[in-house]
PASEBA-1860 file (N, C-alpha, C; in nm, 3 decimals):
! residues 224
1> XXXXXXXX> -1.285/-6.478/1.572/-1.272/-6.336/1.599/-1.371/-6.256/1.515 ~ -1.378/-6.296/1.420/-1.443/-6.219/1.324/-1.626/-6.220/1.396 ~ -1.705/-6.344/1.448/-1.822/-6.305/1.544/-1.804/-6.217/1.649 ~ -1.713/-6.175/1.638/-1.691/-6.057/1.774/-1.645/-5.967/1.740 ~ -1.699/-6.001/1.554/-1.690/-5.816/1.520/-1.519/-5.730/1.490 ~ -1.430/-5.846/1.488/-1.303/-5.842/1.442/-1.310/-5.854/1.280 ~ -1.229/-5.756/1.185/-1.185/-5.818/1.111/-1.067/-5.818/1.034 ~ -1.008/-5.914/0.937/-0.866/-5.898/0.876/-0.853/-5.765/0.817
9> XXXXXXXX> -0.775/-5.645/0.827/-0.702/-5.549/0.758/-0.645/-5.572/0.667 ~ -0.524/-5.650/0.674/-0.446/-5.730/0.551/-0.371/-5.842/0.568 ~ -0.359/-5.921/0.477/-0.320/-6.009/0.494/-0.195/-6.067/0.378 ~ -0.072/-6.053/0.399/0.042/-6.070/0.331/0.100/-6.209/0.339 ~ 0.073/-6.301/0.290/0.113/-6.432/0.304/0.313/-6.407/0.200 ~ 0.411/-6.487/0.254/0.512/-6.488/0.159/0.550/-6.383/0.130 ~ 0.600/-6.384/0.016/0.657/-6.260/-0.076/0.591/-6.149/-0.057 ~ 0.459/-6.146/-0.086/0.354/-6.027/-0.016/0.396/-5.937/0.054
17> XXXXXXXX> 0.489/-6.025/0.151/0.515/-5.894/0.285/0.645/-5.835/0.241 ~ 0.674/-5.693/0.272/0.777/-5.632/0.199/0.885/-5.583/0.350 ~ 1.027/-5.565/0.386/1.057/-5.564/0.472/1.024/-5.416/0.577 ~ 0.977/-5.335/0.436/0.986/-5.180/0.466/0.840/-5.191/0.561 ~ 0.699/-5.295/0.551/0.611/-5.294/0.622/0.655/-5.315/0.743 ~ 0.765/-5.325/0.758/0.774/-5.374/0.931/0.883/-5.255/0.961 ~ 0.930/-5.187/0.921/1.008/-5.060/0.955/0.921/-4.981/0.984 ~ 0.959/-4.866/1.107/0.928/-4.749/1.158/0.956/-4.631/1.064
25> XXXXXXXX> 0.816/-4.586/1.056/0.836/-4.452/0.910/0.954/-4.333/0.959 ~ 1.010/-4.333/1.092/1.161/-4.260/1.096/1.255/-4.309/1.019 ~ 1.222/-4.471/1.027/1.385/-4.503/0.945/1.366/-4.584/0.778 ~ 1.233/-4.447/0.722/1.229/-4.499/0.582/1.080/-4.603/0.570 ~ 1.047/-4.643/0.681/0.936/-4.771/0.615/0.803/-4.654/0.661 ~ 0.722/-4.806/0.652/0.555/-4.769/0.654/0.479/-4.813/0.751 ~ 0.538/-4.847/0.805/0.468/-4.894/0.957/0.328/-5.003/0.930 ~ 0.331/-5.113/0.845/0.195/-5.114/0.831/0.145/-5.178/0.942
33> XXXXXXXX> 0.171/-5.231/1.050/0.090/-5.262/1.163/0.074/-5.160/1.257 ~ 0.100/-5.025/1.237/0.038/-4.921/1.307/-0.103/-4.896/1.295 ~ -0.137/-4.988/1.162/-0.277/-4.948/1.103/-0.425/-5.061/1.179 ~ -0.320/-5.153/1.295/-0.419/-5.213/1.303/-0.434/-5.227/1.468 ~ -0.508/-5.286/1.534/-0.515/-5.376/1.648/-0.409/-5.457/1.747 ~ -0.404/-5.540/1.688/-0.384/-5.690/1.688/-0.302/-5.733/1.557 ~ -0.185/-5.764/1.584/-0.084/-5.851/1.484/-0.035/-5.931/1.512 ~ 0.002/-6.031/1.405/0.067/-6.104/1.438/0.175/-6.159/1.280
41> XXXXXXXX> 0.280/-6.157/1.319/0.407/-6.200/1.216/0.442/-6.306/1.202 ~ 0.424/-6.419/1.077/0.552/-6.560/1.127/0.630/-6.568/1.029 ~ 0.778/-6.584/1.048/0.874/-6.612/0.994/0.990/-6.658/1.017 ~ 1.102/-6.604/0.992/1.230/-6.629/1.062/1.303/-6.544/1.112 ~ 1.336/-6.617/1.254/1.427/-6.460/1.313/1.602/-6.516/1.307 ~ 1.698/-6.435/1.347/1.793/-6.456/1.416/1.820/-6.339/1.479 ~ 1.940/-6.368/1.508/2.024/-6.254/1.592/2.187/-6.257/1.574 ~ 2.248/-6.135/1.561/2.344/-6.052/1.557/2.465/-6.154/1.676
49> XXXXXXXX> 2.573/-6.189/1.609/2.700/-6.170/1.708/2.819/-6.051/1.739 ~ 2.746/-5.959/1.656/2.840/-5.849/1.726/2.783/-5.685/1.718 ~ 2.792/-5.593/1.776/2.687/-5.479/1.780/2.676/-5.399/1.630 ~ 2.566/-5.385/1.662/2.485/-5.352/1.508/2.545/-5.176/1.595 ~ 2.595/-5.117/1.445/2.644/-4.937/1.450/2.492/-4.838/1.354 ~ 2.399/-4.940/1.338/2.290/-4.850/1.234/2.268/-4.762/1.363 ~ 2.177/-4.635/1.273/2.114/-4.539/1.383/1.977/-4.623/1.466 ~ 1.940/-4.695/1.459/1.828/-4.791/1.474/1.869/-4.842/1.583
57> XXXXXXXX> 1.993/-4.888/1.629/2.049/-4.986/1.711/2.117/-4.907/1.801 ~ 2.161/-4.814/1.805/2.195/-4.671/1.915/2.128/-4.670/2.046 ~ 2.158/-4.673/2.152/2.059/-4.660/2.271/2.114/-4.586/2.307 ~ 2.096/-4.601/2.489/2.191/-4.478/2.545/2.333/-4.528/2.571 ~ 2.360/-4.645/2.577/2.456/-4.680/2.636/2.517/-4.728/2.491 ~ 2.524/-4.670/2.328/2.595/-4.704/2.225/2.512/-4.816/2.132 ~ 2.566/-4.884/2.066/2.537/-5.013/1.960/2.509/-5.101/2.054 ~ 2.402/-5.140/2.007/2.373/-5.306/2.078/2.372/-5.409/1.993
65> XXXXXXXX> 2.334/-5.538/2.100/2.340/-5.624/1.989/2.196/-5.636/1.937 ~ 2.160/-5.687/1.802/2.033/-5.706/1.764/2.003/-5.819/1.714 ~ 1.848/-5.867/1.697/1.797/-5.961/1.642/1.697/-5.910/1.534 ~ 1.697/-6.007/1.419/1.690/-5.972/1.307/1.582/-6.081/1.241 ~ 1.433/-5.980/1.181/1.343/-6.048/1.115/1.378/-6.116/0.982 ~ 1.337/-6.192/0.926/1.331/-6.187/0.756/1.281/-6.135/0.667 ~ 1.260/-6.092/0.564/1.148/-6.089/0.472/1.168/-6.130/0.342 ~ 1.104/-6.277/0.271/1.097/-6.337/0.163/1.064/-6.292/0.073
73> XXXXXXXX> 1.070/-6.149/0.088/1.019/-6.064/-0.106/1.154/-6.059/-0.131 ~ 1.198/-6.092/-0.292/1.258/-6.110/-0.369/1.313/-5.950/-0.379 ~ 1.245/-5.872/-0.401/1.321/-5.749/-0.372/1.365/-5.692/-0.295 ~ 1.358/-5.761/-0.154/1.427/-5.714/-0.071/1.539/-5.763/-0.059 ~ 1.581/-5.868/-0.091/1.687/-5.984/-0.090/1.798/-5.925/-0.209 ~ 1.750/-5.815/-0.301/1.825/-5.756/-0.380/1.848/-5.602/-0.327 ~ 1.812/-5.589/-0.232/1.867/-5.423/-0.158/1.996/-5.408/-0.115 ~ 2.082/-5.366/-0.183/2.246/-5.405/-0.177/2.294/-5.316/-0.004
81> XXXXXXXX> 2.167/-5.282/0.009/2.243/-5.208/0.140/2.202/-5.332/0.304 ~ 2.016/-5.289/0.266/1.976/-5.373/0.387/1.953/-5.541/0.369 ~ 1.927/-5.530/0.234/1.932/-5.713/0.228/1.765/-5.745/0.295 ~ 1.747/-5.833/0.256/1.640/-5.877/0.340/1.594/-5.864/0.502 ~ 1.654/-5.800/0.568/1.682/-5.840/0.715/1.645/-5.706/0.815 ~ 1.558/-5.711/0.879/1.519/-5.576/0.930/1.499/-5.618/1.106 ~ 1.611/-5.521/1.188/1.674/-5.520/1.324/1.549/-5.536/1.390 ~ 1.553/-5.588/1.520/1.419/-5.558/1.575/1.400/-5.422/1.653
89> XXXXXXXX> 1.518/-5.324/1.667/1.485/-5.219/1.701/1.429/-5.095/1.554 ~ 1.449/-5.171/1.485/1.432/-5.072/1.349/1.290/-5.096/1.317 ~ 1.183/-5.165/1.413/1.050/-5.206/1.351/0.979/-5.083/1.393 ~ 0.845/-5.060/1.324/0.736/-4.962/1.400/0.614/-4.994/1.441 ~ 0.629/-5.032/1.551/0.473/-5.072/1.651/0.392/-5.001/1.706 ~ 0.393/-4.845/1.684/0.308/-4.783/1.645/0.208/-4.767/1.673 ~ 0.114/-4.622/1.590/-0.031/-4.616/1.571/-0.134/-4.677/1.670 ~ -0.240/-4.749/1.578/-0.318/-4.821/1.678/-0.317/-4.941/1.766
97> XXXXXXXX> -0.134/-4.990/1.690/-0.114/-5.112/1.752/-0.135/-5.137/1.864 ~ -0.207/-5.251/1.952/-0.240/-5.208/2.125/-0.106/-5.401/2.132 ~ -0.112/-5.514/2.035/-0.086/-5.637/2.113/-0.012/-5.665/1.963 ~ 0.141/-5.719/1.958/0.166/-5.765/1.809/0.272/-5.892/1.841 ~ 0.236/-5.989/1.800/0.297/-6.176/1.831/0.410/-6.179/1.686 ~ 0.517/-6.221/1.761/0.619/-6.235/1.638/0.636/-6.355/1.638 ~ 0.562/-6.451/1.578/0.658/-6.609/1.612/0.746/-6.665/1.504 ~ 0.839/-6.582/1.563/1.002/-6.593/1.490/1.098/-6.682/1.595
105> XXXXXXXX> 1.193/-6.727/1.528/1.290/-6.791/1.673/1.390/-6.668/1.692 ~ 1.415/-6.665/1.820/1.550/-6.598/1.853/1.538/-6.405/1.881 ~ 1.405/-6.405/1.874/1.396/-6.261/1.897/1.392/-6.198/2.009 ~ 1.397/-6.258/2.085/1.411/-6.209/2.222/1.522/-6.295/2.306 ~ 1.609/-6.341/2.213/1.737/-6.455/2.303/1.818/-6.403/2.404 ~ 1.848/-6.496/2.466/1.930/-6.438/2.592/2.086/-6.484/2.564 ~ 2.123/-6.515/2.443/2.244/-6.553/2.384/2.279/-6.723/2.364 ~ 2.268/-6.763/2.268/2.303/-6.904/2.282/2.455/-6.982/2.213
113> XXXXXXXX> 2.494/-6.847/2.164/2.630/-6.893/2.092/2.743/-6.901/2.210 ~ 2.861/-6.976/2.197/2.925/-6.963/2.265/2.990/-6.864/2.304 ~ 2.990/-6.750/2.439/3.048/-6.651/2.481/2.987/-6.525/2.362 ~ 2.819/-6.571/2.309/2.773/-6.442/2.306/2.682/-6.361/2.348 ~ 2.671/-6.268/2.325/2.616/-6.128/2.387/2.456/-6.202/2.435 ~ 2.401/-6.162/2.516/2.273/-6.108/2.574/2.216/-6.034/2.478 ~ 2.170/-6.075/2.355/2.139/-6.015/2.272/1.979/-5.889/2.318 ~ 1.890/-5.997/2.417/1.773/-5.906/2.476/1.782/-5.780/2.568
121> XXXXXXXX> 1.866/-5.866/2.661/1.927/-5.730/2.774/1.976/-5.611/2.730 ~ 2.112/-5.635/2.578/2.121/-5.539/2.538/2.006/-5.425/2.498 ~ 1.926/-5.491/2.434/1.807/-5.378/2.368/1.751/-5.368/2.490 ~ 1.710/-5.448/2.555/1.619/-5.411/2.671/1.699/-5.281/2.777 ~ 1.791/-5.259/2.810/1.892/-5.205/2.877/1.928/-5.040/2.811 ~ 1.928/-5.041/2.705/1.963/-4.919/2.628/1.856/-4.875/2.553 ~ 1.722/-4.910/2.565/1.588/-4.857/2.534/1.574/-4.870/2.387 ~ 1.588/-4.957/2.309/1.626/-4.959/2.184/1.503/-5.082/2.181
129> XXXXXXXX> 1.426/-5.154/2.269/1.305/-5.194/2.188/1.205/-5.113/2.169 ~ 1.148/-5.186/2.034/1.017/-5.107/1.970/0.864/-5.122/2.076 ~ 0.884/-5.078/2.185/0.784/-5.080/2.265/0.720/-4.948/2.254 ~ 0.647/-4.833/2.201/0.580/-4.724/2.191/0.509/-4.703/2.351 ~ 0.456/-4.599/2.338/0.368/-4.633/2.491/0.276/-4.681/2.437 ~ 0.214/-4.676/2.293/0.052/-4.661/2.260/0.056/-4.870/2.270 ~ 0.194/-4.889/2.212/0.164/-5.074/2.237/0.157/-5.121/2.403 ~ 0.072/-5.223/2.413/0.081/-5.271/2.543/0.159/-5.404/2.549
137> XXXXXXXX> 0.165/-5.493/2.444/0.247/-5.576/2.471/0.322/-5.657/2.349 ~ 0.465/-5.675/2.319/0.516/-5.746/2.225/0.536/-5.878/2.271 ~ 0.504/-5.974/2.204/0.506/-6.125/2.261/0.583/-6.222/2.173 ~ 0.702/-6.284/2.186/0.759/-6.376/2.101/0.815/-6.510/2.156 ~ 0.934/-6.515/2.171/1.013/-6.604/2.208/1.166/-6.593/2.217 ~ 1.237/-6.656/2.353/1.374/-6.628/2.345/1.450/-6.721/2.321 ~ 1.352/-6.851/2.232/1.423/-6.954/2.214/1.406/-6.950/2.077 ~ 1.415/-7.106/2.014/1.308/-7.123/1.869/1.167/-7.118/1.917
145> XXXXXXXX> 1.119/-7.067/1.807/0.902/-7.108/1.795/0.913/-7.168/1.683 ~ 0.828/-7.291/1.760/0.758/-7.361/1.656/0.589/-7.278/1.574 ~ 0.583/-7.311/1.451/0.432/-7.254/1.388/0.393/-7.375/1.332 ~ 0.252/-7.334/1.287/0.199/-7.453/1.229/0.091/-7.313/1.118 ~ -0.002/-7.387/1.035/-0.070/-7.362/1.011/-0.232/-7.318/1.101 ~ -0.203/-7.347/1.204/-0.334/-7.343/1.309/-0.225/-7.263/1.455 ~ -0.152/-7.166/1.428/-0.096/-7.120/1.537/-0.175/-6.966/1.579 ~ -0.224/-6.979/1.475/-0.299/-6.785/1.485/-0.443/-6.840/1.512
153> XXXXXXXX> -0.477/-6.949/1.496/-0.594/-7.014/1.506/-0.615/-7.028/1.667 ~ -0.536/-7.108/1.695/-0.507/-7.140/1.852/-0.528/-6.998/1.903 ~ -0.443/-6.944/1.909/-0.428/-6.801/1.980/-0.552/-6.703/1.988 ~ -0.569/-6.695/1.870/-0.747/-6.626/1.868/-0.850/-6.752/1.940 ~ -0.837/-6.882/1.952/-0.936/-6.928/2.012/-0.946/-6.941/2.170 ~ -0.810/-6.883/2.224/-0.785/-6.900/2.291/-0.834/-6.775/2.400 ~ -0.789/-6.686/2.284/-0.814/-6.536/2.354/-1.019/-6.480/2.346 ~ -1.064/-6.585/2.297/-1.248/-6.591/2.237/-1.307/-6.757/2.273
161> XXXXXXXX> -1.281/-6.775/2.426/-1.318/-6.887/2.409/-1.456/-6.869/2.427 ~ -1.544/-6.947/2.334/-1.689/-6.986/2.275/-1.746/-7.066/2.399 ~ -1.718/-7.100/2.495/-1.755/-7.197/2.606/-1.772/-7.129/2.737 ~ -1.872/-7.126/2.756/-1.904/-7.077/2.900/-1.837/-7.145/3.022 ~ -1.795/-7.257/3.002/-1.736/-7.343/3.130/-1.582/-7.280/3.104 ~ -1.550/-7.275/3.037/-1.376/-7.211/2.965/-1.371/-7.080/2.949 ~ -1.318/-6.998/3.096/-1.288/-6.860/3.035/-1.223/-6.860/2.921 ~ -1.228/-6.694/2.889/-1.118/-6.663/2.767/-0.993/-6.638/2.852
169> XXXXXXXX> -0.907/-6.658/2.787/-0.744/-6.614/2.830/-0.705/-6.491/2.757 ~ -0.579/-6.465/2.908/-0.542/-6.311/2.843/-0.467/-6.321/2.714 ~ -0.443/-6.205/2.664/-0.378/-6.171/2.526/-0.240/-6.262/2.564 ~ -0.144/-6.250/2.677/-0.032/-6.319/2.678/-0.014/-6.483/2.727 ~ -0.185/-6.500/2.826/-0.172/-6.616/2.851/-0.157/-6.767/2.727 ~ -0.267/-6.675/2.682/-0.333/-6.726/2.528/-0.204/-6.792/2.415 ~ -0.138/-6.633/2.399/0.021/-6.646/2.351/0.061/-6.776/2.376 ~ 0.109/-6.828/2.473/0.174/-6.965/2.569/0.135/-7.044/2.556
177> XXXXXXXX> -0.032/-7.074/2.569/-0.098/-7.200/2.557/-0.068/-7.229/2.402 ~ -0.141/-7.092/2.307/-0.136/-7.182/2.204/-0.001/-7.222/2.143 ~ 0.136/-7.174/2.189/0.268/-7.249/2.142/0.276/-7.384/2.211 ~ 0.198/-7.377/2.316/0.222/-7.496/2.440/0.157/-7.656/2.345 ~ 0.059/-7.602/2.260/-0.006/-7.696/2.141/0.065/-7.733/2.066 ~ 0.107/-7.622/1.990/0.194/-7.676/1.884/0.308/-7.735/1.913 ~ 0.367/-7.714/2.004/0.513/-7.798/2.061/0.488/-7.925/2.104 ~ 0.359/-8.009/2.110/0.304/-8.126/2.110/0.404/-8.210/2.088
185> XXXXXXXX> 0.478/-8.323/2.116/0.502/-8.415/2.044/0.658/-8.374/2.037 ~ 0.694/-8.261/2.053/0.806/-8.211/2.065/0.923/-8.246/2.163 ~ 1.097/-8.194/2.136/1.151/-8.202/2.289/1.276/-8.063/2.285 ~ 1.253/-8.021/2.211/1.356/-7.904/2.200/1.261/-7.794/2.308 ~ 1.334/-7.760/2.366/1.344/-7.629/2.501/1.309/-7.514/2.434 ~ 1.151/-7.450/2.457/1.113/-7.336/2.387/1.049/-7.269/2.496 ~ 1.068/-7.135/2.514/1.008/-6.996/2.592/0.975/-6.937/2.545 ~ 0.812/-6.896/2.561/0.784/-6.759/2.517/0.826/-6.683/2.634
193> XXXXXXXX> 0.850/-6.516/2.543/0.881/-6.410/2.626/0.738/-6.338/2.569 ~ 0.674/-6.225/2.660/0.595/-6.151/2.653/0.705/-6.010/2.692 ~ 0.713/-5.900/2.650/0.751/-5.787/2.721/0.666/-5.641/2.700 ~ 0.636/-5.572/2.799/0.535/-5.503/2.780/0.517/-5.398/2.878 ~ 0.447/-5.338/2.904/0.373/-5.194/2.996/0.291/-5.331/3.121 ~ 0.381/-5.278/3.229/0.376/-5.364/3.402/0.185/-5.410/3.394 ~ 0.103/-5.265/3.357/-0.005/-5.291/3.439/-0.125/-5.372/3.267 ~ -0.008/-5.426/3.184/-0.105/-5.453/3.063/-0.078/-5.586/3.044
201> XXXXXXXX> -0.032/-5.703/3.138/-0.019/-5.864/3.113/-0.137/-5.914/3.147 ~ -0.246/-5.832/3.205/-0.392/-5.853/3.175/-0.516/-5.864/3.116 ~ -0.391/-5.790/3.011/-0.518/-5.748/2.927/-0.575/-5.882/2.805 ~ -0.694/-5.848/2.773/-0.801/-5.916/2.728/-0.830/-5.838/2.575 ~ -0.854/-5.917/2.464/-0.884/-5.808/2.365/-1.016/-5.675/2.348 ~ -1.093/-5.709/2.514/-1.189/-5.588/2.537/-1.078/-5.465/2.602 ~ -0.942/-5.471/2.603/-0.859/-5.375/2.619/-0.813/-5.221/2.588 ~ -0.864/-5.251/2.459/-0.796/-5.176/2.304/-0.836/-4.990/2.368
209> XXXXXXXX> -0.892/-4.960/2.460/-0.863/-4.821/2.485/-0.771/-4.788/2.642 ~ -0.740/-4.880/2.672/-0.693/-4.902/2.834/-0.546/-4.824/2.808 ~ -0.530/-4.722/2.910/-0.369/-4.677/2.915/-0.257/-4.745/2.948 ~ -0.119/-4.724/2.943/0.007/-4.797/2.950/0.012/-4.734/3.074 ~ 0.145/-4.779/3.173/0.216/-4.733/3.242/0.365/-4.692/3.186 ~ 0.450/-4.668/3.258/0.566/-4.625/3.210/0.695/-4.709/3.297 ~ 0.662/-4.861/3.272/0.714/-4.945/3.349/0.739/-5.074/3.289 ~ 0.836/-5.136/3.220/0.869/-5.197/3.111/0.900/-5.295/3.196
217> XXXXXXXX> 0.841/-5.433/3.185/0.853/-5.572/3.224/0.865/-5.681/3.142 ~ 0.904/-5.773/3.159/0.943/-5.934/3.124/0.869/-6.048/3.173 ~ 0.801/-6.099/3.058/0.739/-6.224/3.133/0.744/-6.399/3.062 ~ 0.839/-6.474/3.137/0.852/-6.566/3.029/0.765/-6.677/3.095 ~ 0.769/-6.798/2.967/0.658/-6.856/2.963/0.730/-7.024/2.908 ~ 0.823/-7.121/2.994/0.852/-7.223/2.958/0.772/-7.304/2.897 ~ 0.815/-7.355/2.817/0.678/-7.497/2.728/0.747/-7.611/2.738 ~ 0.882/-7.629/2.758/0.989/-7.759/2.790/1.069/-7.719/2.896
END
């Protein structure tokens, strides 16, 4: 990426990352991926068995259920209120953000506990994901994701392929293939979900000034 004139903003490996960077500056944080492009998050997700009452988690239709990032700074893990753990409707995607990859497990689940909630539908249903208009597409998974050390690697090579015989792939195709790698060798049942603005599952990282629609879609992506 970087021969095409891309480059890193910041880079928070571990502890580094603080939970408040991934909060929306309404509910207290700093939005720091408003500041960029192109993101991408890896860590750990879960999700909620019973409806989250924060103002964050409110839609129209009341409390939903939520799924929930990590963050491994030590001071967040001592915040006697929020704890380490920040909702996925409580994030801010923001600013210049146009494409941001969470490869967390469980952030987009469709419920896997016994007799629980639709944890996605809920947010999806009561407008409570962090979809902005200015983002065109959030991309994760509604199962586990697997990562590796070469998962952001894949994905950028995917989305810049160097080979004239090998188009480049779109921002979400790209997404898929490169989990479709790392699940190599694998047998556990993993989906990416893409969800996003109808007329932006096309887009290409020559995108970054292209408008949204006002038409919120689902696009999943089996690898098992």
């Amino acid at each position: 990426m970087k021969s095409k004139h891309w480059k890193v903003s910041f880079n928070l490996p571990g502890s580094g990352f603080r939970a408040n960077d991934l909060r929306a500056t309404r509910f207290g944080g700093n939005e720091k991926f408003g500041s960029v492009e192109l993101g991408l998050l890896m860590g750990h997700g879960s999700y909620g068995t019973s409806p989250d009452f924060n103002p964050y988690a409110s839609g129209i239709g009341g409390p939903t259920y939520q799924t929930y990032l990590c963050s491994d700074n030590p001071s967040d893990a001592n915040n006697p209120y929020y704890g380490p753990w920040v909702g996925l409707s409580e994030c801010g995607f923001g600013g210049n953000l146009r494409w941001m990859g969470l490869g967390e497990c469980y952030l987009f689940t469709d419920g896997f506990y016994p007799g629980g909630a639709d944890n996605f539908e809920s947010m999806y249903n009561n407008l409570v994901l962090p979809i902005p208009s200015s983002l065109h597409l959030l991309l994760g998974a509604s199962t586990v994701f697997y990562t590796d050390d070469d998962f952001g690697k894949l994905w950028a090579e995917r989305m810049f392929r160097r080979y004239l015989v090998v188009p480049r792939e779109t921002v979400q195709t790209a997404w898929g293939h490169a989990e479709q790698v790392t699940c190599e060798g694998l047998t556990n049942n993993v989906t990416c979900r893409v969800v996003g603005w109808d007329n932006c599952f096309d887009d290409t990282l020559s995108d970054t000034n292209k408008g949204t629609s006002y038409n919120l879609q689902v696009w999943d992506t089996p690898i098992h």
